[in-house]
C-alpha positions, 0 to 999 in steps of 0.5 A: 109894292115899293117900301115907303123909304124907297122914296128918292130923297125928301120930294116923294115924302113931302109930296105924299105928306102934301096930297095927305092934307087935301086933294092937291093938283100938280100946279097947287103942289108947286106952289106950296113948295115955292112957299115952303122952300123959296122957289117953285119946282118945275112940272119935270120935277113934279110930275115923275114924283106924282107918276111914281107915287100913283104907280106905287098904289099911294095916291090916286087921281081924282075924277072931278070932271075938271081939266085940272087933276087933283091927287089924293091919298089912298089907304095904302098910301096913307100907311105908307106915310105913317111908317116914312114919318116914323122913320124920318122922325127917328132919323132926324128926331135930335136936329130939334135939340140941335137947332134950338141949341145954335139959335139960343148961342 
């Protein structure tokens, strides 16, 4: 098993973070992400994220005899979670203070 801050850059942690929500399908991922940052990803850049992530045990697919997959989280995917947000948090936890600093000026 992969630690959870193995995860290349931000895309494999806000993926996770997503799928953690609700069952979410690749297409439903990229537009939350168009949403979030301005442009939509493309499948390549989505589908190796989600292959990896279910590779690594820490989302499954969902079986809704639909076309369309959808992705959820597992057990070991939602600790996993837990402890990259933990990291991130602590990480970044003083950009907050930063921000609020350069928008008051």
């Amino acid at each position: 098993m992969r630690s959870c801050c193995n995860m290349r850059g931000f895309l494999a942690f806000t993926v996770l973070r997503l799928v953690s929500k609700r069952g979410m399908s690749g297409e439903a991922i990229r537009k939350e992400l168009e949403i979030r940052r301005g442009s939509k990803p493309s499948p390549g850049t989505i589908y190796p994220v989600l292959k990896s992530l279910s590779e690594s045990g820490w989302i499954r697919e969902t079986g809704n005899g639909r076309k369309e997959k959808k992705y959820a989280i597992t057990p070991l995917g939602r600790r996993v979670l837990g402890e990259a947000t933990r990291k991130f948090v602590a990480m970044f936890c003083d950009m907050k203070e930063d921000f609020e600093k350069a928008r008051s000026r």
